[in-house]
TORMIKOL-81975 format. One record per residue: x, y, z of N, C-alpha, C in turn. Coordinates in steps of 0.1 Angstrom, whole numbers, padded with zeros to 4 digits, always signed. Example, Ala and Ser with C-alpha at 12.3 -4.5 7.8 and 13.67 -1.06 7.14 Angstrom:
// TORMIKOL-81975
+0132-0057+0078+0123-0045+0078+0132-0033+0078
+0128-0022+0071+0137-0011+0071+0129+0000+0079
//
This chain:
// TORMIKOL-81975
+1074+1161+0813+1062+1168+0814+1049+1159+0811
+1049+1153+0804+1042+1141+0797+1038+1131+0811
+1047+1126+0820+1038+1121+0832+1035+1129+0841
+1040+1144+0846+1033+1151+0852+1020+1157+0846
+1018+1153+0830+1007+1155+0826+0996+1144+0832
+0997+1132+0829+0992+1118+0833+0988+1121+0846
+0995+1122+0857+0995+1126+0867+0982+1134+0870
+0982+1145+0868+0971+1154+0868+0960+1150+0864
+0958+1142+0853+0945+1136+0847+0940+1127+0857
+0950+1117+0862+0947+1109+0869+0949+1107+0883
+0949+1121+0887+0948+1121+0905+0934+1130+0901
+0928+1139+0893+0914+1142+0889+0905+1131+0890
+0905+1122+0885+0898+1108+0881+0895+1101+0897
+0907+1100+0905+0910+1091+0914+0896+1103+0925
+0900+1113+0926+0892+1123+0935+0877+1120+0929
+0875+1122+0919+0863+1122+0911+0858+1110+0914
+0861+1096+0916+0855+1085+0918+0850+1080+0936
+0862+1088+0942+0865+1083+0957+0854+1092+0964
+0843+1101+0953+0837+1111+0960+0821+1104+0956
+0824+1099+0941+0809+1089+0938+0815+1088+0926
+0801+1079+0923+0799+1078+0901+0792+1090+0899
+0793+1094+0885+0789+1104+0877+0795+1118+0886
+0809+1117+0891+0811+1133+0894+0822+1134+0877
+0822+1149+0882+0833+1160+0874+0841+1166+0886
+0854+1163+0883+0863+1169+0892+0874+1175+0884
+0877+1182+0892+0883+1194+0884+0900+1201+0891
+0909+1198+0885+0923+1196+0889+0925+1207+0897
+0930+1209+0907+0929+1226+0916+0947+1227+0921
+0945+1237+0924+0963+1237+0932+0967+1232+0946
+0955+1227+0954+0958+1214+0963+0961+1203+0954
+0954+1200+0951+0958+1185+0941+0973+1187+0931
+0978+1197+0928+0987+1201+0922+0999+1199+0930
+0996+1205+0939+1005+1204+0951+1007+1192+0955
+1001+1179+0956+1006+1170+0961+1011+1162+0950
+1009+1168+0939+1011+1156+0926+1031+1162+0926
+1034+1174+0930+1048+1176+0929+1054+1172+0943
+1050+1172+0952+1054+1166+0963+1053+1148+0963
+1047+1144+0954+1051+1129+0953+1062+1131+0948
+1060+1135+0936+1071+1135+0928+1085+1140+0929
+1084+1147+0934+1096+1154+0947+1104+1144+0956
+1095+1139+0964+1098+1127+0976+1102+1117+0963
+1097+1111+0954+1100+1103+0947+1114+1099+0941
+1118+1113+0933+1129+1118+0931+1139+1118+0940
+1138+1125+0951+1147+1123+0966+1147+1110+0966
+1142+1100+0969+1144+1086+0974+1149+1077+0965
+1148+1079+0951+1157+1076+0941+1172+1077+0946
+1177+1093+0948+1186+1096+0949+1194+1088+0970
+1185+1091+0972+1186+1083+0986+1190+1069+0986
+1185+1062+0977+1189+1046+0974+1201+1047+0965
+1203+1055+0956+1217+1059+0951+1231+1063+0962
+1222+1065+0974+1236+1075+0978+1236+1069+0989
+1230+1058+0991+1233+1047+1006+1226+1056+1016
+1213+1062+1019+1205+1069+1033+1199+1065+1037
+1196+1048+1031+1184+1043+1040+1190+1035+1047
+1181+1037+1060+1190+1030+1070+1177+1015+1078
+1185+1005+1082+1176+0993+1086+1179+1000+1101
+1164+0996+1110+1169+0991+1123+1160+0981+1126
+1166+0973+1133+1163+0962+1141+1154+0961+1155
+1142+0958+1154+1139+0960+1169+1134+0947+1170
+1137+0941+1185+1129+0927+1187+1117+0926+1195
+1110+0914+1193+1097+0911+1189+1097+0903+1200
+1094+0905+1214+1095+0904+1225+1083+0898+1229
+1081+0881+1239+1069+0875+1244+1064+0882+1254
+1054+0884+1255+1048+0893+1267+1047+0882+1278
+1042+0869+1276+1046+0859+1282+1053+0855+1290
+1064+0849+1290+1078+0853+1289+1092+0860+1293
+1090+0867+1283+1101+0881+1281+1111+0876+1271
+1110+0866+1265+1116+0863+1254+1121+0868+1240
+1130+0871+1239+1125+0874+1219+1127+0863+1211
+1112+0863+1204+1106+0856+1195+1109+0862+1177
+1115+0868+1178+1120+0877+1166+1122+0889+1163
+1126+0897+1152+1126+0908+1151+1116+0915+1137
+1122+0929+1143+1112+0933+1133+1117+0949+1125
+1119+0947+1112+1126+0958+1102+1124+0970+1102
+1133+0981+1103+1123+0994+1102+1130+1003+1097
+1125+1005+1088+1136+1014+1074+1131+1031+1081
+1141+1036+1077+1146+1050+1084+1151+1059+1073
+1148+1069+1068+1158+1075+1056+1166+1086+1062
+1177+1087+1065+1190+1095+1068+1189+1104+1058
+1180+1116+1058+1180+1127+1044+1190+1132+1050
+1197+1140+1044+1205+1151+1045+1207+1163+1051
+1189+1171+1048+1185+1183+1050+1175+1179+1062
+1166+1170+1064+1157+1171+1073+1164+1163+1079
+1168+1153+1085+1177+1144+1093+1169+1129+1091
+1165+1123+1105+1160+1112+1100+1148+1112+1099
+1141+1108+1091+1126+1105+1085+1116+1090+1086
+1106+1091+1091+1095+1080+1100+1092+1075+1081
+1093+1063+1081+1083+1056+1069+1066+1065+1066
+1061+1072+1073+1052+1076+1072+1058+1091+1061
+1068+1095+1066+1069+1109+1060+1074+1105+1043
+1080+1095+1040+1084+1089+1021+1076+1075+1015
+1066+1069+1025+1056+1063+1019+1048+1063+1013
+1038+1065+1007+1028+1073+1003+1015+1059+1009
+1003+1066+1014+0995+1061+1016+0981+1062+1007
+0983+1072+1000+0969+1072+0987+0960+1081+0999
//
């Protein structure tokens, strides 16, 4: 409870600054809501790297030039269980 506390203090602060200096911002149930849903996804992906779901694929890095491949390029995929497969955008977090 103690970092879900932290948490709260400090996604207030983060809003509070990204809006100006000298605000007051004030913790609401949007903000609530994504502080459990990090921590949600967080927890899942824990368990996901425990239980072997992430999955690599490989794509190559192809000369437009050419038509060569010049290399490849990594792209992690998480095999959830319940939702199926999931884009880096959906267990990333971008702030």
């Amino acid at each position: 409870m103690a970092v879900l506390s932290r948490a709260v203090r400090t996604t207030a602060m983060y809003r509070a600054k990204t809006d100006g200096k000298t605000r007051t911002e004030f913790f609401n149930d949007g903000m609530r809501e994504r502080v459990v849903s990090r921590f949600e996804t967080e927890s899942d992906l824990r368990e996901a790297i425990n239980e072997n779901q992430l999955v690599v694929y490989y794509q190559p890095i192809v000369s437009l030039k050419d038509g060569h491949i010049r290399g490849f390029e990594a792209l992690a995929r998480w095999s959830h269980p319940d939702r199926g497969l999931d884009l880096p955008g959906e267990f990333i977090s971008h702030r």
